[in-house]
Biopython code that builds the backbone (N, CA, C, O; Angstrom):
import numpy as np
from Bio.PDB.StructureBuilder import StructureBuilder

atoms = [
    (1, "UNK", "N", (34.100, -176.224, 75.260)),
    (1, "UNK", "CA", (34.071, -174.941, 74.606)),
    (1, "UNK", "C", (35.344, -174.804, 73.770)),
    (1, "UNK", "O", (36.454, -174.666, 74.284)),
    (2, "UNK", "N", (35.110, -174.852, 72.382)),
    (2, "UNK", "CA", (36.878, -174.337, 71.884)),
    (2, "UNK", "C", (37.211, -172.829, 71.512)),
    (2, "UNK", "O", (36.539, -172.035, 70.853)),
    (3, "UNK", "N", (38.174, -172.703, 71.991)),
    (3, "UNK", "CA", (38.236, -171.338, 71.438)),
    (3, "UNK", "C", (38.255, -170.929, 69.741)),
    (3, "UNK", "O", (38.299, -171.688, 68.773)),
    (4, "UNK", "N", (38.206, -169.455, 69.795)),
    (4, "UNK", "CA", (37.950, -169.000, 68.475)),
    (4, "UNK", "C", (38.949, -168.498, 68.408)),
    (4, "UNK", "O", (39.636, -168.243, 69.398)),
    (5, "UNK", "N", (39.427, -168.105, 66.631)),
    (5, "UNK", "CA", (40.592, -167.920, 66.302)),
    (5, "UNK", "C", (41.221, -166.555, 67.029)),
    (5, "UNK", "O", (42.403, -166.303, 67.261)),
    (6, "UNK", "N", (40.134, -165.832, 67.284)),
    (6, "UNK", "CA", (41.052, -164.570, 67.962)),
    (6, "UNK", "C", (42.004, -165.207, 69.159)),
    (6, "UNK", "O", (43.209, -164.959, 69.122)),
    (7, "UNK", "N", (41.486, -165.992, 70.172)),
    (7, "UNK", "CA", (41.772, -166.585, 71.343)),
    (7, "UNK", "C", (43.044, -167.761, 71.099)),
    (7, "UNK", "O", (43.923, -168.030, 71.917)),
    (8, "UNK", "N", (42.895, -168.262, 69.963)),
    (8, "UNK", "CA", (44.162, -169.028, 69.160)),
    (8, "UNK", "C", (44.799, -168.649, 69.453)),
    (8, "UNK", "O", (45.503, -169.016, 70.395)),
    (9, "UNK", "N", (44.984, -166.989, 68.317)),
    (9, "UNK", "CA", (46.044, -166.247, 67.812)),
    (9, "UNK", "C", (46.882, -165.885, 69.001)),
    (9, "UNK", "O", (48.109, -165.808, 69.055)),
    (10, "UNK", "N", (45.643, -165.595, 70.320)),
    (10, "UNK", "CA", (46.691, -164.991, 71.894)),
    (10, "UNK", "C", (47.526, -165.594, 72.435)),
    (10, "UNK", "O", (48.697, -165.290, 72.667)),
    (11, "UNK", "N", (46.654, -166.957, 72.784)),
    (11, "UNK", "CA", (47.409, -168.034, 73.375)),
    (11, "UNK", "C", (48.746, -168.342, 72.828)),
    (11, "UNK", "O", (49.757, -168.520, 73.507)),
    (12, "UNK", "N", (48.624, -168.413, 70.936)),
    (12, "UNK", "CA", (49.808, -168.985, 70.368)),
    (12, "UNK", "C", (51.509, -168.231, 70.788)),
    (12, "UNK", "O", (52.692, -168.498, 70.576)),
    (13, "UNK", "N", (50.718, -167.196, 71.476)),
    (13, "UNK", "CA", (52.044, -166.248, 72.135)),
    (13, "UNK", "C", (52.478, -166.992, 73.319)),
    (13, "UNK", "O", (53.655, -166.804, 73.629)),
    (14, "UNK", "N", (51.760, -167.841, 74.094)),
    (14, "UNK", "CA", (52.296, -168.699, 75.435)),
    (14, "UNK", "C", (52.905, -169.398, 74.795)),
    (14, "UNK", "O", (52.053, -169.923, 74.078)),
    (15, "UNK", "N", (53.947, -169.844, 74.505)),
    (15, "UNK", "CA", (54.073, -171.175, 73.487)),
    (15, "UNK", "C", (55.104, -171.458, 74.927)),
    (15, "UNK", "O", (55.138, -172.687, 74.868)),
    (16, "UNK", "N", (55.767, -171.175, 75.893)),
    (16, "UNK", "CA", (56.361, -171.626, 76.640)),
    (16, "UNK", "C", (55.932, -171.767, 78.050)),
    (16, "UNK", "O", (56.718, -171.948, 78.980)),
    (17, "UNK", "N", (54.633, -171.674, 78.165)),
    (17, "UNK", "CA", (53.837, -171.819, 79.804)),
    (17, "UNK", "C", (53.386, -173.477, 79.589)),
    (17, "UNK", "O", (53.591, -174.397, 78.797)),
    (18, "UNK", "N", (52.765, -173.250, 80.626)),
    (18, "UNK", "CA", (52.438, -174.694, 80.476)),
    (18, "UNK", "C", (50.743, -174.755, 80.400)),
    (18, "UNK", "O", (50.002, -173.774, 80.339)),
    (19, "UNK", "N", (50.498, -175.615, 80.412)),
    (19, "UNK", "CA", (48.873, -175.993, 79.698)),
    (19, "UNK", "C", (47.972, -175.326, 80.996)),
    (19, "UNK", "O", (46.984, -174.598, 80.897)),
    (20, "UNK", "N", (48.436, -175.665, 81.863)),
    (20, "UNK", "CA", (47.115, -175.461, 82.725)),
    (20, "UNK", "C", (47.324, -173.784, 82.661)),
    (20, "UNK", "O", (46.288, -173.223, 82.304)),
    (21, "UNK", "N", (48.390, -172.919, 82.920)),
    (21, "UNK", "CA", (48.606, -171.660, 82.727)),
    (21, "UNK", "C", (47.419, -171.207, 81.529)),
    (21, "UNK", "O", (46.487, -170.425, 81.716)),
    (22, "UNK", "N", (47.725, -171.882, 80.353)),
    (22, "UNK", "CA", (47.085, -171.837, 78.548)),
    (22, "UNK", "C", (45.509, -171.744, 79.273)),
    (22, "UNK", "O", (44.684, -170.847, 79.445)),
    (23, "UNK", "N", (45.599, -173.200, 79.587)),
    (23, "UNK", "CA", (43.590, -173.177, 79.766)),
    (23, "UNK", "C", (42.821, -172.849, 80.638)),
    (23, "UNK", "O", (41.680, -173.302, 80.731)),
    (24, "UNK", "N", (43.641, -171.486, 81.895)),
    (24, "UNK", "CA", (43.399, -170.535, 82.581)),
    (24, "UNK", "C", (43.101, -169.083, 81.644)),
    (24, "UNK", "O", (42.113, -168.419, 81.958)),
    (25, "UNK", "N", (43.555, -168.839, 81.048)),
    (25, "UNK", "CA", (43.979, -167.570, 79.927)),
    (25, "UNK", "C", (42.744, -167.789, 79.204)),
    (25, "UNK", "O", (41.867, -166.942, 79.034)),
    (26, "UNK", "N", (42.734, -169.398, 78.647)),
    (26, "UNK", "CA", (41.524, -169.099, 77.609)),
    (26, "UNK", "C", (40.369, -169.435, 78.213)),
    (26, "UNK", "O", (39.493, -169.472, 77.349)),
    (27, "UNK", "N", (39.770, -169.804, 79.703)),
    (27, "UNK", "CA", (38.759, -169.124, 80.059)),
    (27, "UNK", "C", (38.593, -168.070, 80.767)),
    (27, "UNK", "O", (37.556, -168.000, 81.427)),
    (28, "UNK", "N", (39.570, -166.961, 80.823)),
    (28, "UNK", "CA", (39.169, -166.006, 80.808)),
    (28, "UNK", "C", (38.682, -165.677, 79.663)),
    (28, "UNK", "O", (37.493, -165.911, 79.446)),
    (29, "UNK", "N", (39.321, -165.190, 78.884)),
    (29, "UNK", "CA", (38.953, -165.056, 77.379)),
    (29, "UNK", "C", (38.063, -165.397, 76.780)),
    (29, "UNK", "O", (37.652, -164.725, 75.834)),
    (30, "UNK", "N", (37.563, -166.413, 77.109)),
    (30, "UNK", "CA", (36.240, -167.135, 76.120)),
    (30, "UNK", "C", (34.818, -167.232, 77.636)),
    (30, "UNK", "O", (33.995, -168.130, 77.817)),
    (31, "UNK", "N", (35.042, -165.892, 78.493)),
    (31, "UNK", "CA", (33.996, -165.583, 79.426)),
    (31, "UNK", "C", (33.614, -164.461, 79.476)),
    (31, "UNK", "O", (34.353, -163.479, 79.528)),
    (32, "UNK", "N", (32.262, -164.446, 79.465)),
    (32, "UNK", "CA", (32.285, -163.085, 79.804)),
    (32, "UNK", "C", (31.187, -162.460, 78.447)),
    (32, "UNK", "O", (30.879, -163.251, 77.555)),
    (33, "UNK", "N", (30.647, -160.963, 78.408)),
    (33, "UNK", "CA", (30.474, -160.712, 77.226)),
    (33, "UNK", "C", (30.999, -160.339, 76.325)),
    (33, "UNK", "O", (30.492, -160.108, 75.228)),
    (34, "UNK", "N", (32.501, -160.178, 76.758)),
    (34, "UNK", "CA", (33.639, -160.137, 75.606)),
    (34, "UNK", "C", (34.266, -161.279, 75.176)),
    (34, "UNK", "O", (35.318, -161.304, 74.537)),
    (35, "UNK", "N", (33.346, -162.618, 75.675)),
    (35, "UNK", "CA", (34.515, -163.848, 75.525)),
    (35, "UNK", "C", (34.247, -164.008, 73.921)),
    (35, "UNK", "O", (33.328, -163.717, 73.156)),
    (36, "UNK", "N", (35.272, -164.500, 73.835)),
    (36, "UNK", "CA", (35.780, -165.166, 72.347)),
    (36, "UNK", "C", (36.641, -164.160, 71.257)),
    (36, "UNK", "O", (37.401, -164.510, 70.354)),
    (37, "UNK", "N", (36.197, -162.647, 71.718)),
    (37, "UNK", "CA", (36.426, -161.447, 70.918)),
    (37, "UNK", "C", (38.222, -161.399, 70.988)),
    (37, "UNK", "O", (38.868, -160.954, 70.039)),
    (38, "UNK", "N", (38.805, -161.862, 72.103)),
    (38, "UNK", "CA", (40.517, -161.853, 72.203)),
    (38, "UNK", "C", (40.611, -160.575, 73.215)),
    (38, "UNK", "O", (41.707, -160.069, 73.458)),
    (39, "UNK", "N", (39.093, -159.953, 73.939)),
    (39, "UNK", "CA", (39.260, -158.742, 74.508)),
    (39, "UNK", "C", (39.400, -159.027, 76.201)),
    (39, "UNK", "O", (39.114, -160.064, 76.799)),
    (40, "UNK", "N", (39.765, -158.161, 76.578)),
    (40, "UNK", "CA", (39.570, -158.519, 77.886)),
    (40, "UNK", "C", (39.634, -157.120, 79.022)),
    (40, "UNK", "O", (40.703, -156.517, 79.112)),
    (41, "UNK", "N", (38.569, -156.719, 79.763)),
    (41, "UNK", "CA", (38.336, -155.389, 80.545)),
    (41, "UNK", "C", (38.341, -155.808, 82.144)),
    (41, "UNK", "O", (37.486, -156.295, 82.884)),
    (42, "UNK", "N", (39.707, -155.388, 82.325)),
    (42, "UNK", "CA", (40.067, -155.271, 84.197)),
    (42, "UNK", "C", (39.851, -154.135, 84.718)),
    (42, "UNK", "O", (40.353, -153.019, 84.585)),
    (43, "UNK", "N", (38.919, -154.634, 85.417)),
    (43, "UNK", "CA", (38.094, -152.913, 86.368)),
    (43, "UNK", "C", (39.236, -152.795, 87.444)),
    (43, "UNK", "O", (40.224, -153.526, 87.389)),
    (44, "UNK", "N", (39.066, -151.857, 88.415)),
    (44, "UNK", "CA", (40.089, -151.553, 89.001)),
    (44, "UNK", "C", (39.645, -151.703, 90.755)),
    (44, "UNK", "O", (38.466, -151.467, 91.021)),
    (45, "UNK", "N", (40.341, -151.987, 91.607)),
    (45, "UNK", "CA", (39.926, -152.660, 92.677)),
    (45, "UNK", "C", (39.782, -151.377, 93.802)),
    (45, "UNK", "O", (40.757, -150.634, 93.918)),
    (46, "UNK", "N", (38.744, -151.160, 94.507)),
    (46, "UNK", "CA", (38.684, -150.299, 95.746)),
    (46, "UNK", "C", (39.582, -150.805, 96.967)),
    (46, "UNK", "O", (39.143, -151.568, 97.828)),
    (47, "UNK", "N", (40.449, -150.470, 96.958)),
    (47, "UNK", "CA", (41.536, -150.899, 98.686)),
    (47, "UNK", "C", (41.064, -150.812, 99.743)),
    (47, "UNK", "O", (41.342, -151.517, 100.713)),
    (48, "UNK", "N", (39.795, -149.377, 99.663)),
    (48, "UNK", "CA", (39.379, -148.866, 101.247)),
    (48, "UNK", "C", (39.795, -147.502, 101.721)),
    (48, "UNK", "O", (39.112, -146.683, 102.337)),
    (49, "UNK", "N", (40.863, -147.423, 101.378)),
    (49, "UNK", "CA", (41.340, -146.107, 101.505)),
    (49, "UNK", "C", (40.831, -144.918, 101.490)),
    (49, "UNK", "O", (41.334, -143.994, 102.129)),
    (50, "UNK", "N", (39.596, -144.776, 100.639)),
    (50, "UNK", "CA", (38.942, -143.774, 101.204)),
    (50, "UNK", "C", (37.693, -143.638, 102.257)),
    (50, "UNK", "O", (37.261, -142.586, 102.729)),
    (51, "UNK", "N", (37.226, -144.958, 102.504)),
    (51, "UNK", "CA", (36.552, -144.679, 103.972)),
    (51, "UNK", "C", (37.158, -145.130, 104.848)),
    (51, "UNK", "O", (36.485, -145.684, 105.717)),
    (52, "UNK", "N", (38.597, -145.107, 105.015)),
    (52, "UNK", "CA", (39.148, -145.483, 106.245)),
    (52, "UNK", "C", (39.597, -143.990, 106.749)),
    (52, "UNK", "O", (40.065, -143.230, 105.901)),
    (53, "UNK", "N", (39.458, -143.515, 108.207)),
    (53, "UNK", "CA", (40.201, -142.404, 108.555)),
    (53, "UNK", "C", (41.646, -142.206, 108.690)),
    (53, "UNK", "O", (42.214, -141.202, 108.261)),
    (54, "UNK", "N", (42.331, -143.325, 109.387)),
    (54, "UNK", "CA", (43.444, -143.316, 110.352)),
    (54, "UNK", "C", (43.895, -144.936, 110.373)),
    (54, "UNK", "O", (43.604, -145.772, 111.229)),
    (55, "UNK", "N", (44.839, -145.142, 108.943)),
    (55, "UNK", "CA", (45.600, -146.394, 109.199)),
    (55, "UNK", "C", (46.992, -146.174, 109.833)),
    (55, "UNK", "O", (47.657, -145.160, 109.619)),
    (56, "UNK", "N", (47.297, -146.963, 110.449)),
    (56, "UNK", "CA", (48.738, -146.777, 111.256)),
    (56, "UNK", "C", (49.531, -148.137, 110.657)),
    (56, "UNK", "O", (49.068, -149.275, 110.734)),
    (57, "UNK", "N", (50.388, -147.901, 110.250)),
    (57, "UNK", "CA", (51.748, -148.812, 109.792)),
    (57, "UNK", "C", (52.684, -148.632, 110.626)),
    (57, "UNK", "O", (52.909, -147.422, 110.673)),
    (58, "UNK", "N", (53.619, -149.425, 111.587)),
    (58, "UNK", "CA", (54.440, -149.854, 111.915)),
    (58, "UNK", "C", (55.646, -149.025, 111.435)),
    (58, "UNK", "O", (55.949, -149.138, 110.247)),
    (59, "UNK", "N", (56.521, -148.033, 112.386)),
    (59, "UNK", "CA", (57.680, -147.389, 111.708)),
    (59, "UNK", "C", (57.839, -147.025, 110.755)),
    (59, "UNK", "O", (58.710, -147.390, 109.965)),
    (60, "UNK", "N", (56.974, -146.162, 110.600)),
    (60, "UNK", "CA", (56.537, -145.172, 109.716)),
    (60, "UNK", "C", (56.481, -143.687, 110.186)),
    (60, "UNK", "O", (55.675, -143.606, 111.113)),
    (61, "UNK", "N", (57.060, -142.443, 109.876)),
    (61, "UNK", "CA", (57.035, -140.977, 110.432)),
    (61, "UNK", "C", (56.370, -140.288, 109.543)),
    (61, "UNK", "O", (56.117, -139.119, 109.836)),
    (62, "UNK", "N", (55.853, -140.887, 108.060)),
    (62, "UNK", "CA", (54.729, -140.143, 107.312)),
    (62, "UNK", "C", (53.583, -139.727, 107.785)),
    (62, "UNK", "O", (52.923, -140.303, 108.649)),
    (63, "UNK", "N", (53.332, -138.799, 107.282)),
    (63, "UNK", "CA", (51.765, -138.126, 107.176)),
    (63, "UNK", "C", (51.028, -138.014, 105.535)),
    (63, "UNK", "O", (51.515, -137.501, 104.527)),
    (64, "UNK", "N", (50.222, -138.426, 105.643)),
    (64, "UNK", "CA", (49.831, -137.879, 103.880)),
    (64, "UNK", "C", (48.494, -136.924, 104.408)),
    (64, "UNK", "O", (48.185, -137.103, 105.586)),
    (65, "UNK", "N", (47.930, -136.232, 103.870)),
    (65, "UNK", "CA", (46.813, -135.874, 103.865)),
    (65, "UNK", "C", (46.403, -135.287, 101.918)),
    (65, "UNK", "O", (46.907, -134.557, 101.065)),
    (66, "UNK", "N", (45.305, -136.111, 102.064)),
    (66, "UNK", "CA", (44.596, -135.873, 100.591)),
    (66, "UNK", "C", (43.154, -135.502, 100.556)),
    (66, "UNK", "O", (42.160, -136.150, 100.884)),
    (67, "UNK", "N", (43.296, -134.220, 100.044)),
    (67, "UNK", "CA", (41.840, -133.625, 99.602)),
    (67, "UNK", "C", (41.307, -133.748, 98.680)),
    (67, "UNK", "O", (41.343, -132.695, 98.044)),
    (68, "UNK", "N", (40.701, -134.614, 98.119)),
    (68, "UNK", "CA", (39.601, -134.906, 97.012)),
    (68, "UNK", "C", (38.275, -134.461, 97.226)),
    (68, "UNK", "O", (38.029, -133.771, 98.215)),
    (69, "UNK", "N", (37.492, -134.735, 96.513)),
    (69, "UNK", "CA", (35.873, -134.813, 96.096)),
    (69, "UNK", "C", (35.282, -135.673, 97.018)),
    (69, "UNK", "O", (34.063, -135.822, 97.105)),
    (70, "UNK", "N", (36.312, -136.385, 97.880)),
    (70, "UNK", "CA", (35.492, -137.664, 98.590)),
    (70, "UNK", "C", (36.143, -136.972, 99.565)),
    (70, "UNK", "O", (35.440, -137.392, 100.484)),
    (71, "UNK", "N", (36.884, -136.284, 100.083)),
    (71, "UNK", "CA", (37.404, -135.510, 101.393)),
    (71, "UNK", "C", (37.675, -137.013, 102.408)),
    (71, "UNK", "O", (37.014, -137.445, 103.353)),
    (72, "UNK", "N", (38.780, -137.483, 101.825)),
    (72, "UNK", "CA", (39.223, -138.998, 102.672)),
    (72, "UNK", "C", (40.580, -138.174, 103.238)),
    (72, "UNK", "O", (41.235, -137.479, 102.462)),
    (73, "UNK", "N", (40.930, -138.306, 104.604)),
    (73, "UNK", "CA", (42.415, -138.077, 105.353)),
    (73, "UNK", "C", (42.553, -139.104, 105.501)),
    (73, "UNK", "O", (41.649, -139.807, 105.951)),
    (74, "UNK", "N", (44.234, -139.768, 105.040)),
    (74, "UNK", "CA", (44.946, -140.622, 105.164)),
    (74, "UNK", "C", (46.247, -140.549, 106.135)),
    (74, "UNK", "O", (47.353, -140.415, 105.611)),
    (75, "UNK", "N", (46.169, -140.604, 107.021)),
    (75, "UNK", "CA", (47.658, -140.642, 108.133)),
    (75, "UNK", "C", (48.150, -141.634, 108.430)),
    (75, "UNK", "O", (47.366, -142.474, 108.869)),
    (76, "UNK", "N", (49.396, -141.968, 108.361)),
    (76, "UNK", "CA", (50.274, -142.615, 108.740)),
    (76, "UNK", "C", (51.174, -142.449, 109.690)),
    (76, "UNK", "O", (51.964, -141.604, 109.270)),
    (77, "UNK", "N", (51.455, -142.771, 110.658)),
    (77, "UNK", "CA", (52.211, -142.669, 112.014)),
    (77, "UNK", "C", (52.781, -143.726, 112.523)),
    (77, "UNK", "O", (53.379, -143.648, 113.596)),
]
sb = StructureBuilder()
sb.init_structure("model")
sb.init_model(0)
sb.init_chain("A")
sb.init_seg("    ")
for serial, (resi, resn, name, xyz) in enumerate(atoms, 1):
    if name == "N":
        sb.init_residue(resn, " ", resi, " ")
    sb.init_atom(name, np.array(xyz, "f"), 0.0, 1.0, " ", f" {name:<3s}", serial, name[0])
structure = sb.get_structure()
């Protein structure tokens, strides 16, 4: 697959990584239904946090509590 000039033009900004870094980048880039365009859309990751009730961390004296639309309580103790 070679890339297209948009995907050139990005890469030509690595000029100091090394190749395998380069021909990681440009298949992202050249995947996808934005590949080849130079675009690229990172969705955003669910942690859990809101269907968890009650995480406990280790020496910790926080409390949070958050009321949203999804009515998730978060405590820490």
């Amino acid at each position: 697959m070679r890339a297209t000039r948009a995907v050139q033009k990005i890469l030509s900004n690595y000029e100091g990584t090394t190749p395998g870094v380069k021909a990681n980048l440009c298949r992202m880039l050249m995947n996808g239904k934005l590949g080849g365009t130079g675009k690229m859309i990172i969705l955003p990751v669910d942690q859990g946090l809101n269907t968890v009730q009650h995480v406990h961390l280790p020496q910790t004296q926080q409390h949070m509590i958050h009321n949203t639309t999804t009515s998730w309580q978060l405590m820490l103790a």
